[in-house]
MMTF fields as JSON, N, C-alpha, C and O atoms, coordinates in Angstrom:
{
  "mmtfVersion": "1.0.0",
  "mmtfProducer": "UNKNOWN",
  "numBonds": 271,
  "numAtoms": 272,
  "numGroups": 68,
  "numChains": 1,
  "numModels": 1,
  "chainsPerModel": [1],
  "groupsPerChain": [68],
  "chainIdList": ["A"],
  "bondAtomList": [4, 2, 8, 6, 12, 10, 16, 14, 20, 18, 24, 22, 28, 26, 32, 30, 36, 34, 40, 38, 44, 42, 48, 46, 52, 50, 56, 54, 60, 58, 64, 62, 68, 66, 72, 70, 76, 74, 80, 78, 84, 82, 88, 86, 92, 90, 96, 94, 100, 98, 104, 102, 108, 106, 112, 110, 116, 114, 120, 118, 124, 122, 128, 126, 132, 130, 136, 134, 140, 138, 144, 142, 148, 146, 152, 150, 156, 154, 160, 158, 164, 162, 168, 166, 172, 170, 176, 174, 180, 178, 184, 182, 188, 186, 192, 190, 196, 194, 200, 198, 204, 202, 208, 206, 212, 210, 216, 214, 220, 218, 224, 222, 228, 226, 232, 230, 236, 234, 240, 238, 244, 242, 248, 246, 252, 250, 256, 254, 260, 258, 264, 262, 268, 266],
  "bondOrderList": [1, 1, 1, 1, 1, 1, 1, 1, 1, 1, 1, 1, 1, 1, 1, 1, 1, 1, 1, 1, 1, 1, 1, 1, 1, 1, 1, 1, 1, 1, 1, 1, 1, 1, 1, 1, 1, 1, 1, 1, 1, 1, 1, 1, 1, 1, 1, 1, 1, 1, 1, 1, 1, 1, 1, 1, 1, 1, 1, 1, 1, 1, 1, 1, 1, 1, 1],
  "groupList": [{"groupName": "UNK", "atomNameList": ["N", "CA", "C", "O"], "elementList": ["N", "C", "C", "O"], "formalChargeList": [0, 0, 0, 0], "bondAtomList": [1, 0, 2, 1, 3, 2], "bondOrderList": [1, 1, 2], "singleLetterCode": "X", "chemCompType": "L-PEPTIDE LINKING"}],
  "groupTypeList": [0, 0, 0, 0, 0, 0, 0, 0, 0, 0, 0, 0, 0, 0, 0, 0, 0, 0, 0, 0, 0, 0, 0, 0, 0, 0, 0, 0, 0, 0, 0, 0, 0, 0, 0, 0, 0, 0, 0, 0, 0, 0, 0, 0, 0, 0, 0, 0, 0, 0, 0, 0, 0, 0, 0, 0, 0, 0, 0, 0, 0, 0, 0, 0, 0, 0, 0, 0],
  "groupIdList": [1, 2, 3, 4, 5, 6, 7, 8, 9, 10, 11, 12, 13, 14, 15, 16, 17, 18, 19, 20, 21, 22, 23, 24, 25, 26, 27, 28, 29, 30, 31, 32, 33, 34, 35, 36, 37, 38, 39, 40, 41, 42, 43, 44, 45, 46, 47, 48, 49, 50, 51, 52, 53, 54, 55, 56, 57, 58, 59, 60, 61, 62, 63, 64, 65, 66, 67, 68],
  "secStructList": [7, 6, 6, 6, 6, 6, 6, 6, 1, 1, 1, 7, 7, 7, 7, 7, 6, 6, 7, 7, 4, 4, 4, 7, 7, 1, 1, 1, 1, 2, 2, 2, 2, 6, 6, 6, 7, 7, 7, 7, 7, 7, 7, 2, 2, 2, 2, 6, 6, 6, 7, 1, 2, 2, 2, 2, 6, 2, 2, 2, 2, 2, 2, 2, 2, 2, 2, 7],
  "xCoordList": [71.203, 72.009, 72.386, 73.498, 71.433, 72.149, 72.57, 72.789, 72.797, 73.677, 75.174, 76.229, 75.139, 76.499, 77.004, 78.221, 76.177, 76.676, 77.182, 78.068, 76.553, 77.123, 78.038, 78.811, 78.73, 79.772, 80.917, 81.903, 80.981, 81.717, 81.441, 82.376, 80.576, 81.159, 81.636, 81.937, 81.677, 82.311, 84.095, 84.91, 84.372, 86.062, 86.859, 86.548, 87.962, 89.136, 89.604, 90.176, 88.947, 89.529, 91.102, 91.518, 92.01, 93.448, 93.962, 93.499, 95.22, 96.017, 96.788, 97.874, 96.568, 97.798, 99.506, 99.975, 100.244, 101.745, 102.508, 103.379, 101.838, 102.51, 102.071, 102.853, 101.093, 100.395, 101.662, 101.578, 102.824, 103.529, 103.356, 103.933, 102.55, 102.509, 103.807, 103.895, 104.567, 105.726, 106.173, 106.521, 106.104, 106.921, 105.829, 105.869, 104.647, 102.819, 102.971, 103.374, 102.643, 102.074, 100.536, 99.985, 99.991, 98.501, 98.049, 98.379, 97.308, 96.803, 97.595, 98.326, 98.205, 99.329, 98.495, 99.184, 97.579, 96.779, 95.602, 95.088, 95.057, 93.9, 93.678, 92.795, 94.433, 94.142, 94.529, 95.189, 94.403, 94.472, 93.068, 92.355, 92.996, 91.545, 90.567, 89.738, 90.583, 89.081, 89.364, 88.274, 90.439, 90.26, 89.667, 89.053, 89.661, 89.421, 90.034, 89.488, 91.892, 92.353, 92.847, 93.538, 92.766, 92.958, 94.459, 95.315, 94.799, 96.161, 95.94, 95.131, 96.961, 97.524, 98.761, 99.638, 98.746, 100.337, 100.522, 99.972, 101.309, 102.556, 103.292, 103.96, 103.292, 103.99, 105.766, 106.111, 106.547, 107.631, 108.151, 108.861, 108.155, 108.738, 108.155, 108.7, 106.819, 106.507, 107.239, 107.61, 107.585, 108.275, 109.383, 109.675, 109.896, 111.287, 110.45, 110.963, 109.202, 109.094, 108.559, 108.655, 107.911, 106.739, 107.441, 106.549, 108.722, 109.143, 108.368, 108.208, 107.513, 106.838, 105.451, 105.349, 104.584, 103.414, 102.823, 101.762, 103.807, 103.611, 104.348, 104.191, 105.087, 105.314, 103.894, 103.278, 103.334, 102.578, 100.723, 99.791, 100.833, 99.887, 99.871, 98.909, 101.475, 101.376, 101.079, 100.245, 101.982, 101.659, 100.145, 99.558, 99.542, 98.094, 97.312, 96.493, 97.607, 96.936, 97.069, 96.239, 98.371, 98.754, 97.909, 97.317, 98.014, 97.062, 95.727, 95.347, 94.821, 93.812, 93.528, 92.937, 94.086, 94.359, 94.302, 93.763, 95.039, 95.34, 94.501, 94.321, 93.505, 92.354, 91.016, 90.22, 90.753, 89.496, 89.371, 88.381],
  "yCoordList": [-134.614, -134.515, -135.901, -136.049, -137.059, -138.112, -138.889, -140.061, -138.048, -139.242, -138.451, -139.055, -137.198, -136.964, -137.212, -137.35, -137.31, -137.896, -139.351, -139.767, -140.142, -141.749, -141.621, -142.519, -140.392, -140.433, -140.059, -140.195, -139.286, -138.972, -140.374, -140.802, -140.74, -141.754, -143.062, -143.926, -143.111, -144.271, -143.974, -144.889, -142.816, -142.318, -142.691, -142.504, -143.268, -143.82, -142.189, -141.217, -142.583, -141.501, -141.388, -141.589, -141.15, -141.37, -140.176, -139.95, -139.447, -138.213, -138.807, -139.285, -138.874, -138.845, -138.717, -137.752, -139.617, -139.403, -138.309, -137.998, -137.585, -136.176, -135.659, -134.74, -135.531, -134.169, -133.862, -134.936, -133.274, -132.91, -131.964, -130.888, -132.52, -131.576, -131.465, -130.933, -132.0, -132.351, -130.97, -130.888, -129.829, -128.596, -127.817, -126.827, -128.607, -127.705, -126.955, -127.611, -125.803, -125.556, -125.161, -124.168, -126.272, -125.743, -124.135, -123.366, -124.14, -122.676, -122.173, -122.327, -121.479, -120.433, -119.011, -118.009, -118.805, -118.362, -118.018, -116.917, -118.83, -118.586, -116.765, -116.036, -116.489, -115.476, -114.34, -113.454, -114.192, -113.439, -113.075, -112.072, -114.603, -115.082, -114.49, -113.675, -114.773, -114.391, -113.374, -112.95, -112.086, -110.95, -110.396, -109.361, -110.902, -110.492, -110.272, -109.868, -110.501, -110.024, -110.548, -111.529, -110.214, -111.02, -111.242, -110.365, -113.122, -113.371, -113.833, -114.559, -113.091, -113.535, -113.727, -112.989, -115.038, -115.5, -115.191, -115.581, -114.497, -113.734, -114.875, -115.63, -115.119, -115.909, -115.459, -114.374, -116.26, -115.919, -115.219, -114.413, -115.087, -114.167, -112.098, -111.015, -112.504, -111.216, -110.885, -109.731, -112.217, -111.546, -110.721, -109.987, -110.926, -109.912, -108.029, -107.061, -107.91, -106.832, -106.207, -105.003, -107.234, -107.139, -107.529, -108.101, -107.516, -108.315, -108.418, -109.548, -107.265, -107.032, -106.443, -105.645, -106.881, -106.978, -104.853, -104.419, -104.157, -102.967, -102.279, -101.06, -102.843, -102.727, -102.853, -101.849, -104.064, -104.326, -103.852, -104.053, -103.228, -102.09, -100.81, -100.135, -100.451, -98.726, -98.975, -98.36, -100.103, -99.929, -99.886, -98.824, -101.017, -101.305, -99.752, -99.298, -99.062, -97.97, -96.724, -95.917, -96.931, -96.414, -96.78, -96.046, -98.021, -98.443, -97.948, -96.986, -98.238, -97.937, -96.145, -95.63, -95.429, -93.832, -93.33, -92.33, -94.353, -94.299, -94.645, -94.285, -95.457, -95.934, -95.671, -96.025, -94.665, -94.08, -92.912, -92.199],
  "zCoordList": [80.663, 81.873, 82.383, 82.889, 82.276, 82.377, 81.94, 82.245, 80.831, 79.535, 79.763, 79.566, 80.149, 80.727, 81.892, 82.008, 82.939, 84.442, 84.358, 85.105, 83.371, 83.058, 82.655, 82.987, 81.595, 80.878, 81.249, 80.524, 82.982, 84.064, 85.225, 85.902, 85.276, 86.081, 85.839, 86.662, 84.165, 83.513, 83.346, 83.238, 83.354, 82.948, 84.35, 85.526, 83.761, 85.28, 85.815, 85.322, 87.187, 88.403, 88.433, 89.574, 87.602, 88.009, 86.849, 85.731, 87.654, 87.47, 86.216, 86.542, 85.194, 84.049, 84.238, 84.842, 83.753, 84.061, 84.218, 85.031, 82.937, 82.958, 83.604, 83.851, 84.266, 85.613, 86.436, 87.031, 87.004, 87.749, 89.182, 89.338, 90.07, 91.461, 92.451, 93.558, 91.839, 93.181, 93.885, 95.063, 92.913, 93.577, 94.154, 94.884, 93.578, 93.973, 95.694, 96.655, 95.757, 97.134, 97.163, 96.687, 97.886, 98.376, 98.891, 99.793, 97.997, 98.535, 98.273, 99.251, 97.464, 97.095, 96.496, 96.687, 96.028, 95.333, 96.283, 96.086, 97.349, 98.347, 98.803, 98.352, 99.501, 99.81, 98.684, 99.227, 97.841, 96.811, 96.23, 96.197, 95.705, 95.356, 96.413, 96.006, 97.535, 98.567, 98.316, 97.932, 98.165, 98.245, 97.25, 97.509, 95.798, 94.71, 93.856, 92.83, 93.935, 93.204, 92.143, 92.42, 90.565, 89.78, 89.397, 89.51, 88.707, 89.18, 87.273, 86.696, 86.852, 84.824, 85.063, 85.511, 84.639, 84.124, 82.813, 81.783, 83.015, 81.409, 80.59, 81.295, 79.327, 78.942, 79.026, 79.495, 78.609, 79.018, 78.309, 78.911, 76.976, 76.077, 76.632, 76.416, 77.388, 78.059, 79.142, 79.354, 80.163, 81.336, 81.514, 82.459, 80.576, 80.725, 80.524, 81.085, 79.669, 79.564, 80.877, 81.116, 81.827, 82.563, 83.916, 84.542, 84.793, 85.932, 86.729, 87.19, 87.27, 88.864, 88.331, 87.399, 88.952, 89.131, 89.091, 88.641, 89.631, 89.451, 88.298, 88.224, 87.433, 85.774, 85.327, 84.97, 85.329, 84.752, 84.802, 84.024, 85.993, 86.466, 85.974, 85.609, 86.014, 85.174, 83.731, 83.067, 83.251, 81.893, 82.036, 82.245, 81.924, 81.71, 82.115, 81.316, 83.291, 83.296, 82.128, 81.711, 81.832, 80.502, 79.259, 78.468, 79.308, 77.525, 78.143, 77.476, 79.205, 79.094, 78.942, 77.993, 80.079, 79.29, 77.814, 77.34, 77.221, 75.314, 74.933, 73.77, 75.482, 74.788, 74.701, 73.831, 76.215, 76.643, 75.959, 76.131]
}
């Protein structure tokens, strides 16, 4: 354990070039999260099958039906 705590406090504290927050909103996700609810990002070739969050609920209740 403290051959890894040296090995975190030896690495430079600084955000990489490419990191991009500019469009970031804080807490966007917060109250979702405290509630419990779980948040999957779809890749994009899925979104067109999947638009709204309640597409993607029936289906899923669907596969699991097919599967039980």
């Amino acid at each position: 354990m403290e051959r890894l705590s040296r090995y975190f406090m030896n690495q430079k504290d600084e955000m990489l070039e490419e990191y991009n927050f500019s469009n970031g909103v804080r807490g966007r996700y917060a109250q979702a999260y405290k509630e419990g609810v779980n948040i999957v990002k779809l890749d994009t070739d899925v979104i067109k099958f999947f638009p709204d969050a309640k597409t993607v609920g029936v289906t899923m209740s669907h596969v699991k039906t097919k599967l039980a």
